[in-house]
C-alpha positions in Angstrom: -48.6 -26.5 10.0 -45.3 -26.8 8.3 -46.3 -24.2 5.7 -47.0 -21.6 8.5 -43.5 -23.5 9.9 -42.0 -22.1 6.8 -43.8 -19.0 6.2 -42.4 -17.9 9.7 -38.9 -19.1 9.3 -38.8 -16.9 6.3 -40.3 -14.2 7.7 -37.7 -14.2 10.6 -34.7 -14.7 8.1 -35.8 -11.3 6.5 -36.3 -9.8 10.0 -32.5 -10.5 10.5 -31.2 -9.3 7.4 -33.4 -6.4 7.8 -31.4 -5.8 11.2 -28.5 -6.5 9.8 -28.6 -4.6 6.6 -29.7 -1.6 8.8 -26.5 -2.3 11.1 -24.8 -1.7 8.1 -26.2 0.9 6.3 -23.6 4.4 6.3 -23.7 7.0 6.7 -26.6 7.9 8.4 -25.7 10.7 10.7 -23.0 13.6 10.6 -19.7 12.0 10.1 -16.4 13.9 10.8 -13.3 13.1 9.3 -10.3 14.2 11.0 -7.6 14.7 8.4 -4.2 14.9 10.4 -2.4 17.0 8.5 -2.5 21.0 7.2 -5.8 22.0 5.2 -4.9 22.1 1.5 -2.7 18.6 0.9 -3.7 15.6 -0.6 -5.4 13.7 2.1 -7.3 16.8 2.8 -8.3 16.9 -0.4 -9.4 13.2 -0.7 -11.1 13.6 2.5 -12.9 16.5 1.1 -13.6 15.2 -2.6 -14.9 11.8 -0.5 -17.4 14.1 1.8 -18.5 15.8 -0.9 -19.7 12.3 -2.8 -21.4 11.3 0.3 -23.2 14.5 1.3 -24.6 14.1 -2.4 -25.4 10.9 -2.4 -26.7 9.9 1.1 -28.0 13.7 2.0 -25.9 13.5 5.6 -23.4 16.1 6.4 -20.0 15.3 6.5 -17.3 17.9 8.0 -13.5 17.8 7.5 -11.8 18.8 10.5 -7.8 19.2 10.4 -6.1 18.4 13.5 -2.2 18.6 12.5 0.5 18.5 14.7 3.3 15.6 15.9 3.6 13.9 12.6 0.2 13.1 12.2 -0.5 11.6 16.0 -2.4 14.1 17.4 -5.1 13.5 14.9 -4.7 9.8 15.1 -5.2 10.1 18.7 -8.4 12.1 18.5 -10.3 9.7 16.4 -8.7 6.7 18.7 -10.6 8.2 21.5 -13.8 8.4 19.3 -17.1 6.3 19.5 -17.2 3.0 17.3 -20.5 4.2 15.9 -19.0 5.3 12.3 -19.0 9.2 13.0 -15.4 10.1 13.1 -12.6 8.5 10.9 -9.2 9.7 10.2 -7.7 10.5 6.8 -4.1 10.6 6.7 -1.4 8.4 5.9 0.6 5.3 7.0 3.4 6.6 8.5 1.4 7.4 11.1 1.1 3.9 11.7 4.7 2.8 10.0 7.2 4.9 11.1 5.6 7.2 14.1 5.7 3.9 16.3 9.3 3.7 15.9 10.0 7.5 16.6 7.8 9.0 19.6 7.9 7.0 22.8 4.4 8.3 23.5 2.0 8.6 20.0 -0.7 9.3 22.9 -2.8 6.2 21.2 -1.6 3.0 20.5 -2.0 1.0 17.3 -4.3 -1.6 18.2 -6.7 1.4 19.1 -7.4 2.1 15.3 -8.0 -0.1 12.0 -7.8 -0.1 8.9 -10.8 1.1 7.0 -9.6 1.3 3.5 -6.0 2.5 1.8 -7.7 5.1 -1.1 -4.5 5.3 -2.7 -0.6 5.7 -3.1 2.3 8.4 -4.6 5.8 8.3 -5.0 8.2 11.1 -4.2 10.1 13.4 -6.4 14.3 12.9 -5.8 14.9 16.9 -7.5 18.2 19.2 -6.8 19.5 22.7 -7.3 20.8 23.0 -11.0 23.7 25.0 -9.3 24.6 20.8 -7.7 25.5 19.8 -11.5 23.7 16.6 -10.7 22.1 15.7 -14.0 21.2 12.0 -13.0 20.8 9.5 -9.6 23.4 7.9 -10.2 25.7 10.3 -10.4 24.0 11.8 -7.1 25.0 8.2 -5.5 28.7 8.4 -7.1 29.2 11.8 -5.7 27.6 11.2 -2.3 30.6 9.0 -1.8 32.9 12.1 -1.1 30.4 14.8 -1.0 27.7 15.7 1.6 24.5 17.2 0.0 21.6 18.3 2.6 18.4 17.7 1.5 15.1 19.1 3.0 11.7 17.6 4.3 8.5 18.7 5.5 9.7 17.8 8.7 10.8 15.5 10.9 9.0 11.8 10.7 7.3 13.1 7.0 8.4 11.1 4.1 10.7 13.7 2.9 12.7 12.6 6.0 12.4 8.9 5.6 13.5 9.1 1.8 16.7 10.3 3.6 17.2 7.2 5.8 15.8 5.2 2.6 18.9 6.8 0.6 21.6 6.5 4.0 20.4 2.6 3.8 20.6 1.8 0.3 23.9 3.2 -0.6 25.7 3.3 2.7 26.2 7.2 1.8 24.2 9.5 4.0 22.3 13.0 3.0 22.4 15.0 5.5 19.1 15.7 6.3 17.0 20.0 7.1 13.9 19.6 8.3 10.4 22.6 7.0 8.0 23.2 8.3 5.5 21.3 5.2 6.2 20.8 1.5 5.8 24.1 0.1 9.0 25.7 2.7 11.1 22.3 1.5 10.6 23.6 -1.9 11.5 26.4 -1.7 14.1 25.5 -0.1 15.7 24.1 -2.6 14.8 26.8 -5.2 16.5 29.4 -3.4 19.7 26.9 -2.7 19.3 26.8 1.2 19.5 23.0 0.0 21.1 20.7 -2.3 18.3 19.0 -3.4 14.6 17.2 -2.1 12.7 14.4 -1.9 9.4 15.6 -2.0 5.6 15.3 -3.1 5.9 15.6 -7.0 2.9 18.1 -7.5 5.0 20.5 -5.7 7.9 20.2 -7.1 6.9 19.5 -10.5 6.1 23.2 -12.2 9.9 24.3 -11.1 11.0 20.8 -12.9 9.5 22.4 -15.9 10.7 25.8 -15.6 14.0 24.2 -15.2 14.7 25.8 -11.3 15.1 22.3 -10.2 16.5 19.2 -11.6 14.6 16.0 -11.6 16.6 12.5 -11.2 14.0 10.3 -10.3 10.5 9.1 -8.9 10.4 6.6 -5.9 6.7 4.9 -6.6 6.8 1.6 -8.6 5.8 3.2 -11.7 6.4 6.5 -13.5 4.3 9.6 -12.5 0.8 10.2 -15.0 2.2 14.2 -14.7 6.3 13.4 -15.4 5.9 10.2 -17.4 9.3 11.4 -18.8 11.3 11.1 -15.5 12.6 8.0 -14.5 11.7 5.3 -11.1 14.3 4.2 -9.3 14.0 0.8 -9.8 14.5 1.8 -13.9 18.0 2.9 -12.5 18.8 -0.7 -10.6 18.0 1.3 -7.5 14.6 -0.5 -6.7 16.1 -0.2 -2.6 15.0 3.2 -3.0 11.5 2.9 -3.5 9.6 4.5 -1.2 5.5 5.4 -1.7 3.1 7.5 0.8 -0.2 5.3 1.5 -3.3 7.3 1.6 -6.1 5.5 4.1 -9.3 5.9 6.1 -9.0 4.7 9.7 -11.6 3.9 12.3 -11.6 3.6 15.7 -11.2 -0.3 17.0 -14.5 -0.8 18.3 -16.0 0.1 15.2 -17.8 -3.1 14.2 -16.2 -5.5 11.3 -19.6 -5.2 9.0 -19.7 -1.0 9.5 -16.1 -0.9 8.8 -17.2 -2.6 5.5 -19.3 -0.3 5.0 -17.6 2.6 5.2 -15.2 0.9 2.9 -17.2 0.1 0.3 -18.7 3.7 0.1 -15.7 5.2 0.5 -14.5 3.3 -2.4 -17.7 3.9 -4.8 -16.5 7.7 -4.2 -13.5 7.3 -5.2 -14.3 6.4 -8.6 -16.4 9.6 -9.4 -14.6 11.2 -12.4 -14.3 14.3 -10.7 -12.6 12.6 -7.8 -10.4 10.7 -9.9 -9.3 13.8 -12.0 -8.5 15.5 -8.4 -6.2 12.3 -8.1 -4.6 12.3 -11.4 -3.6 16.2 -10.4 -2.2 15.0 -6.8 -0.3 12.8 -8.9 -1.7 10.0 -6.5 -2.2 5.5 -8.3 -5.8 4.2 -7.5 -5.2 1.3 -4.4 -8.5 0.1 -3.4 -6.6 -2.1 -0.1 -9.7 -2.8 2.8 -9.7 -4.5 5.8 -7.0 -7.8 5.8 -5.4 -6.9 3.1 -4.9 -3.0 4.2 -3.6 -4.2 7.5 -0.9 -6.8 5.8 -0.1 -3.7 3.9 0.4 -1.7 6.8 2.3 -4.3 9.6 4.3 -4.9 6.2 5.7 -0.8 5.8 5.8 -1.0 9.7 8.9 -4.0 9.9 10.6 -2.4 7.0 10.2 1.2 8.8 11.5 -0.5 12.1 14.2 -1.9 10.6 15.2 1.4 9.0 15.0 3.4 11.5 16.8 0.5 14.2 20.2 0.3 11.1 20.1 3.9 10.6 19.5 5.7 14.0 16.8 7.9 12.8 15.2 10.1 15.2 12.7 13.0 15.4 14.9 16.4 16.0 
């Protein structure tokens, strides 16, 4: 009697794991991630170079679907209204989630209706002017801004371009004045063709007009030099560490996902990020392995939020 006692305690233990390992298993149906921003830049790529690993290795489809507009909410607010089930998660970045809040009255989805899957990874910014400025270093771009106002571009208002300004007004009490593009690529050019002074932008872009010597590079905002300019400067190595500034590249699901598929996702999201073909896509989007899921993504994130509040509450920062 006890044996068969036993027998069928253990036979309903593996039942449940059974159950629960099959709760957990993803994917196993079409997943769609929304990517919030324009086809073609680095979370569209992840998201992409991600898919592709997951198609291969679990034989489900998985289609990319850009949704931009509104700083990123209009994507965010797509997936919010999606099904807990693990078919739809958003690819984008935190300032959806750490400095939208602060700057639309209406995000059309609040932040409680998404979490944190997994934060793939981080990049710093590129601080690069016009040669025709004579600014050969930071510092001397701080010294100057004491006297001098130098208008710098962004890929728009609420991008990360347009915080570094606020980041910069903070810091050093001397404000850039700051000309919002429609993306990266116009801010760029923008500054080649001396419509600005200058840009704090996504180094990739910038980076081949460093080299041809059409713009001047003074620093890099991330807490460690860039694998593709390991030759320019951080911020903090020129005692400026209040300027750093990185962009957070994540996977969010919508709230009613459950707590063990949201691990899963996580942990097969992270498997395909260490492909060597997806890391070498990294290396060129100039973009530091992070690995954050679950707590510790969502300290991360209601960490950037109060700084982001803060910043935008000192320096009046709004969406034009």
């Amino acid at each position: 009697m006890i044996f068969r006692r036993t027998l069928l305690g253990l036979c309903l233990a593996a039942s449940v794991m059974s159950t629960a390992t099959a709760q957990t298993a993803w994917p196993t149906q079409t997943v769609r991630f929304v990517n919030n921003f324009p086809a073609g830049g680095p979370s569209d790529i992840l998201a992409r170079s991600v898919g592709q690993v997951l198609q291969e290795q679990f034989k489900q489809s998985v289609v990319v679907d850009n949704k931009p507009g509104a700083a990123g909410n209009i994507g965010a607010a797509d997936v919010a209204k999606a099904a807990g089930d693990g078919s739809t998660l958003l690819f984008g970045i935190d300032t959806t989630f750490t400095i939208n809040p602060h700057l639309y009255p209406n995000q059309g989805f609040k932040g409680s209706d998404l979490k944190p899957v997994i934060i793939m990874a981080s990049s710093g910014l590129l601080i690069g002017v016009n040669p025709a400025t004579g600014l050969k270093s930071l510092p001397q771009l701080v010294e100057q801004s004491k006297t001098k106002a130098f208008n710098f571009s962004s890929a728009g208002s609420g991008s990360p371009g347009h915080l570094a300004v606020e980041v910069f007004a903070e810091a050093t009490k001397h404000k850039l004045n700051h000309i919002p593009y429609r993306g990266n690529t116009p801010a760029v050019t923008a500054v080649l063709a001396g419509e600005v002074d200058g840009g704090t932008l996504a180094t990739p872009g910038m980076l081949p007009h460093v080299k041809s010597g059409k713009i001047t590079a003074l620093a890099v905002t991330s807490r460690q030099r860039s694998k593709l300019a390991p030759d320019i400067p951080t911020v903090v190595e020129l005692g400026l560490k209040a300027l750093e500034q990185e962009v957070f590249y994540l996977v969010m699901a919508p709230a009613s996902t459950p707590d063990a598929l949201v691990q899963a996702m996580g942990k097969a999201i992270a498997d395909a990020l260490q492909r060597p073909d997806v890391q070498a896509r990294m290396l060129n989007l100039d973009l530091f392995p992070e690995g954050l899921q679950g707590a510790a993504a969502a300290r991360r994130l209601a960490e950037l939020n109060a700084r982001y509040g803060a910043l935008v509450k000192a320096t009046g920062m709004k969406v034009e």
